[in-house]
C-alpha positions in Angstrom: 14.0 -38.8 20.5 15.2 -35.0 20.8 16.5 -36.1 24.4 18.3 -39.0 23.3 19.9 -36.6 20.9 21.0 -34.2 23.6 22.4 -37.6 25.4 24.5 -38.2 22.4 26.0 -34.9 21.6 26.7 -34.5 25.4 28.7 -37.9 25.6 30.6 -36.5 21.7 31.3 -33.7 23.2 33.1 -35.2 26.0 34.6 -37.5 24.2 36.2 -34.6 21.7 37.2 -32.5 24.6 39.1 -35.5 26.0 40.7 -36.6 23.0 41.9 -32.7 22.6 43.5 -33.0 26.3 45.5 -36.0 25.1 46.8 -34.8 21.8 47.1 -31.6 24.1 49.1 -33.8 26.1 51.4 -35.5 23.2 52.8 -32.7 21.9 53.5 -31.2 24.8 55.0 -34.1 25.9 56.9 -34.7 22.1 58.7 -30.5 22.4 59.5 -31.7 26.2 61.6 -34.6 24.6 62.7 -32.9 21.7 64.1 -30.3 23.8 65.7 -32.7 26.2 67.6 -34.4 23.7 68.2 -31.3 22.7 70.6 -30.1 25.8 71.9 -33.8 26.3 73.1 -34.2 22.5 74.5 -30.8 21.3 74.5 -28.8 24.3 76.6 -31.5 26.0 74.5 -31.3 29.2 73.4 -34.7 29.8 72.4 -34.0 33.9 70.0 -31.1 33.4 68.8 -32.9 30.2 67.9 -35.7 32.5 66.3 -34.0 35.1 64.5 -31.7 32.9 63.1 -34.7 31.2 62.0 -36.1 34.5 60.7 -33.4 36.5 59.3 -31.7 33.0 57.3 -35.0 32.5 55.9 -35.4 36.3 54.7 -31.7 35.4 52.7 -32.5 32.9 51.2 -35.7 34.3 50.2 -33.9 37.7 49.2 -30.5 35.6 47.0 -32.8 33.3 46.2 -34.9 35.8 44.5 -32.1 37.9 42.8 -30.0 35.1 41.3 -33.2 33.5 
């Protein structure tokens, strides 16, 4: 029983520290956007807006995509 126990709050704990990655992840993602925008709308520069959006989200993917 106590082992089945350990099991279970192994596979919880996991499951917490992955869903803390992703919201991890989200917001990140959310300020990258929001910042974007940012520069394209009001700062009236559409091209590094754009490429900041791009290259800022293939950052994150590979960064999360190596740590995780």
């Amino acid at each position: 029983m106590a082992e089945t126990a350990q099991h279970d709050f192994r596979q919880h704990q996991d499951t917490y520290n992955s869903f803390n990655k992703l919201v991890l992840f989200t917001i990140l993602w959310v300020v990258l956007l929001l910042s974007c925008m940012a520069l394209g709308l009001v700062g009236h520069i559409p091209v590094l807006a754009t490429l900041g959006g791009i290259g800022g989200t293939i950052a994150l993917l590979l960064a999360f995509a190596i740590l995780g």
